[in-house]
N, C-alpha and C positions, 0 to 999 in steps of 0.2 A: 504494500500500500504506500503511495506514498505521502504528501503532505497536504494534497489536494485530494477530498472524499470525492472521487470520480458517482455518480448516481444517476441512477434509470428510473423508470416513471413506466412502471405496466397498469393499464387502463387509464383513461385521459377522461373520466367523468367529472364531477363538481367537487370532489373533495379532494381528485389529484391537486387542484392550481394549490390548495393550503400545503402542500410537499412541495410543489414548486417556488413561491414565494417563499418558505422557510427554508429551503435550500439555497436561493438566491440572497437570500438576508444573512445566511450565516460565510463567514468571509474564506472558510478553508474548504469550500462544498462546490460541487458546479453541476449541472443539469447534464449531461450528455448524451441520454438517451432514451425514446420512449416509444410505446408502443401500445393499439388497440386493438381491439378487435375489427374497427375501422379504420383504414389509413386515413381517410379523409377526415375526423375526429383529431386524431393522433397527430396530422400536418398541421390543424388549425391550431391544436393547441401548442404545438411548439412553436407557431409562428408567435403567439402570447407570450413566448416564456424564454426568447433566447436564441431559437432555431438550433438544439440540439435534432441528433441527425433521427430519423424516423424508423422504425422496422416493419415490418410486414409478420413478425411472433417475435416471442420471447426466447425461442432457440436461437434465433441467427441475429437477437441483443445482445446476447451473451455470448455466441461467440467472437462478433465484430467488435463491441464495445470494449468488452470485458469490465464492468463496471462494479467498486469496489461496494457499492450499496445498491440494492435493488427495495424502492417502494414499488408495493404493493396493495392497490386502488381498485383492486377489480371487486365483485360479487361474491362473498364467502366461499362457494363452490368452488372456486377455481384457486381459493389459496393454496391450499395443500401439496400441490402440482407443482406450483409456481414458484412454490420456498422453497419444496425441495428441490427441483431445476438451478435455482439461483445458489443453494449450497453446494452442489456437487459444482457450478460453476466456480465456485473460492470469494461467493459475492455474503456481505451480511444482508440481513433483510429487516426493515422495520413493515410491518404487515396492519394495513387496516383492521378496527374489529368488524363484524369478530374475527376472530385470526382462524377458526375453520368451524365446518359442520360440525363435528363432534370431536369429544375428549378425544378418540384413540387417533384421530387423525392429528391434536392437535400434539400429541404423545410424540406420535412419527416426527413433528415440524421440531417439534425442541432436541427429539436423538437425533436428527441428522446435522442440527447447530452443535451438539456436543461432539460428532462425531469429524464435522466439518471445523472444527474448532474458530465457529462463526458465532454472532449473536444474532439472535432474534427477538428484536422489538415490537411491541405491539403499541397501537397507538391508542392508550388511554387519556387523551389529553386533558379532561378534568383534573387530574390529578395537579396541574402544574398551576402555575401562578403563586405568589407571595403569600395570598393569603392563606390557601389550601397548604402551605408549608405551617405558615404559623399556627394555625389551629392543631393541628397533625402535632406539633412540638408540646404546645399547651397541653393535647390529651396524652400522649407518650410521658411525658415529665409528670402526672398528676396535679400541674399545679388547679384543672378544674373541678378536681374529685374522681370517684367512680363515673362512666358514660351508664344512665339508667338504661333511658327508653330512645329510640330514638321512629322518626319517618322519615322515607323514601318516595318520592315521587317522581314520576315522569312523565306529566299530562300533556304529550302530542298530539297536535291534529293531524291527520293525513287524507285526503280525500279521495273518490275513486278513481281520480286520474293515477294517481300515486303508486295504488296498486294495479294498474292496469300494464303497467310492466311487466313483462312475461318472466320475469326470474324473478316478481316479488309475491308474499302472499303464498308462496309454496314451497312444504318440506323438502322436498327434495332439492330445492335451489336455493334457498332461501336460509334453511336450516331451523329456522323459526320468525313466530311472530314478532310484539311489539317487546318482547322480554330481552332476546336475545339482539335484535335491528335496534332499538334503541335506551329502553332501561338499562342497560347494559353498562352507561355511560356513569347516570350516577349509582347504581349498583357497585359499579367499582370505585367511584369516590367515597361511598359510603363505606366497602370496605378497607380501605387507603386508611382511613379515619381509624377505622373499627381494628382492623386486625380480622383474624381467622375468622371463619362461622362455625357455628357446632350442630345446627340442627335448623331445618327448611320445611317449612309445611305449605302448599301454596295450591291455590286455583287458576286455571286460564278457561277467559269469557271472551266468546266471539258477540260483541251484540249488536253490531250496526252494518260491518264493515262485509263487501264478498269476498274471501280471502281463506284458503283450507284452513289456516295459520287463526293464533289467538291475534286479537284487536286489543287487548284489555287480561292482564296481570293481574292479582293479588296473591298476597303469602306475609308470611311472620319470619323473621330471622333470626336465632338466637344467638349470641355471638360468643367467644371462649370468655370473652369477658364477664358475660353476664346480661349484657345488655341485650334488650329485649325491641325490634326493630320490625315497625311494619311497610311495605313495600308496596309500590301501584306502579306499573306503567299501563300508557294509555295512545291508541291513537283515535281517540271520539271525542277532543276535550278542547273546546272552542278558544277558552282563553287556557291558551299555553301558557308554562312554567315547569321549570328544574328545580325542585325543591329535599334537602334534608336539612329536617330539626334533630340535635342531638342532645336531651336532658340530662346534664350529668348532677353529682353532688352537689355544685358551688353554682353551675350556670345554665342557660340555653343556648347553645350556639346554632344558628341558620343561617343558611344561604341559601336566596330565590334569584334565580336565572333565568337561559332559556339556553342557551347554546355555548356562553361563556360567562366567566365569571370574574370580577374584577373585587378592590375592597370595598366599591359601594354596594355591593352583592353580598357580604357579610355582617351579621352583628353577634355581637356575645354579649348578653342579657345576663347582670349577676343575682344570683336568688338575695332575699331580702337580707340577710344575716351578713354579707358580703361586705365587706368593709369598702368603700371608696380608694383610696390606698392599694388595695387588692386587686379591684376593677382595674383601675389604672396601668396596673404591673399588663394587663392583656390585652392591650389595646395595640393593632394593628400596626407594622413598621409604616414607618416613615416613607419609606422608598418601595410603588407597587410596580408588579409586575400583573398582567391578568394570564389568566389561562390560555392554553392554542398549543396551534402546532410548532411555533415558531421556537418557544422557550421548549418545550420535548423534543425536538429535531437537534436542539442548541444542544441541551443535557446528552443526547445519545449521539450526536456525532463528535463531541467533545472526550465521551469514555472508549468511542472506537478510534479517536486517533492516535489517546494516551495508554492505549491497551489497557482497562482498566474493566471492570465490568459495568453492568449496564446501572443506569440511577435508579432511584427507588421511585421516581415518573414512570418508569420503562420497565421497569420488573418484574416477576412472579406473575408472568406470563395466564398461569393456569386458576391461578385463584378466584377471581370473579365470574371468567369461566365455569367454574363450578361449582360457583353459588348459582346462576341461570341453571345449566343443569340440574341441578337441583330443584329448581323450583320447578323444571317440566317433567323431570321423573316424580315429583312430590305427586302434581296435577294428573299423574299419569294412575299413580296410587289413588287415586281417591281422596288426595290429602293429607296422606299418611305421612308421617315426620322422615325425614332423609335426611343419614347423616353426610359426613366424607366419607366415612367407611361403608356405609352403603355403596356410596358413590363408585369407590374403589375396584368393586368387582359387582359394577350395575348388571344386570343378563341383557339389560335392549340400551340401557341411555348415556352410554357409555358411546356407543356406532351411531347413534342421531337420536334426537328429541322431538321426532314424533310424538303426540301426544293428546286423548282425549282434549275435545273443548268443548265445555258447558254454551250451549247456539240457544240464547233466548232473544234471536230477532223474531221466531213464530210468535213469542206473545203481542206484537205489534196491536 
């Protein structure tokens, strides 16, 4: 490798240009190469971004370009294929969520980074930003108490243009519904916050939407901690918001969003007993950063040039992962609680999350 992160762009849809722009902003990075399913996709967007050179697939990016980092923007279906492609090429990958259909394939993507001695990042980009640091510091340090109770929400709209796209809306393309497409987001910031989960009991509601696929999440979290967490995502839900509240000992902390989060998006609320003094000592840096892909692009091209491992943005790749899993094997049970160890050696939800859905658009 050398001093400049050479990087590739497979699928040129709306959330490549955030890889592009964040590659273009960080100063030791450059675009070089990219590719769609479309050439004519794939030309527009490189004429937007530089005029790196165009492919016609991913085999003959890799081996023309040879590009030290390969994102990965396409459709979940097609991750799997694609990292592994870009590993045996000697390329790292940071990979859109979710990073695959299921656990054992997402299994295969991390042994072939071990094997490859490559990283794979995944883009959780909630995690990132100033404030999401300092809260994270606050609850790790105890200075807010025990974390009690907390919620989780993901109230999306999507409409039925949305799903009119032929790889959304179905298990086998798609991988899942609104849990796994977009709860998924603060799901992971909640566990980033939380730490481990210990136990998933969860329903999926199809109620508006035409879609095989759940519209509409619910479930309870339990977490190692203790803390006791209820969860929504949504795509029926007119006015949108990103929301988790976390009740601990001392305070409330929330953040309400929608796509990113900055510190006007945080407040930490001290319980009555809280000294002034106290309050004061948590009160947000000086200096913000907001969330995106810019500052997580920054963090993990930064740890692959100093050979270092990946940041705690960029991590534990499989954990939120399988908190979702969980909630569709829970859904799958009838409700039934799922631990990890269940998880472990699921008999079906382990290969995809398929999964009964409660359909009460007949009551109309």
């Amino acid at each position: 490798m050398t001093n400049t992160l050479r990087c590739a762009i497979v699928g040129t849809g709306a959330i490549a240009n955030a890889h592009a722009a964040a590659i273009a902003e960080y100063p030791r990075a450059e675009l070089v190469a990219v590719t769609d399913l479309s050439r004519d996709a794939a030309a527009a967007f490189a004429a937007r971004h530089g005029e790196p050179a165009v492919y016609d697939d991913l085999d003959a990016l890799l081996e023309e370009a040879r590009p030290d980092v390969v994102h990965i923007c396409t459709p979940p279906s097609a991750h799997p294929a694609q990292t592994l492609a870009a590993f045996a090429a000697g390329a790292h990958v940071v990979v859109e969520k979710p990073p695959a259909p299921s656990l054992d394939e997402l299994d295969a993507m991390t042994d072939a980074a071990a094997a490859a001695d490559r990283q794979l990042a995944v883009v959780f980009q909630q995690r990132t930003g100033t404030a999401a640091a300092h809260v994270k510091r606050l609850l790790d340090s105890g200075a807010l108490g025990r974390p009690l109770l907390a919620q989780c929400q993901t109230l999306w709209f999507r409409d039925a243009d949305y799903f009119a796209v032929p790889w959304r809306g179905k298990w086998e393309t798609e991988g899942g519904g609104t849990t796994l497409g977009h709860g998924i987001h603060q799901l992971d910031l909640l566990a980033f916050l939380l730490g481990d989960w210990e136990r998933v009991e969860a329903r999926l509601w199809r109620l508006d939407r035409e879609t095989a696929t759940e519209d509409v999440s619910t479930g309870t979290v339990v977490f190692a901690s203790g803390t006791v967490a209820q969860v929504v995502s949504s795509t029926v839900s007119p006015r949108e918001t990103s929301s988790i509240r976390i009740d601990t000992q001392k305070a409330t902390v929330t953040v309400d969003h929608l796509y990113g989060h900055g510190h006007e998006n945080w407040r930490i609320t001290p319980a009555p007993h809280v000294s002034a003094d106290e309050a004061a000592s948590w009160a947000l840096p000086e200096v913000e950063e907001r969330s995106g892909h810019a500052p997580l692009l920054r963090d993990v091209f930064d740890a692959l040039l100093a050979g270092r491992a990946l940041p705690i943005t960029a991590d534990a790749p499989a954990r939120t992962f399988e908190l979702v899993a969980a909630i569709y094997a829970s859904a799958a049970a009838d409700g039934a609680a799922v631990t990890p160890a269940d998880l472990a050696t699921h008999p079906t939800h382990r290969r995809g999350f398929a999964s009964p859905v409660i359909d009460l658009r007949a009551a109309e």
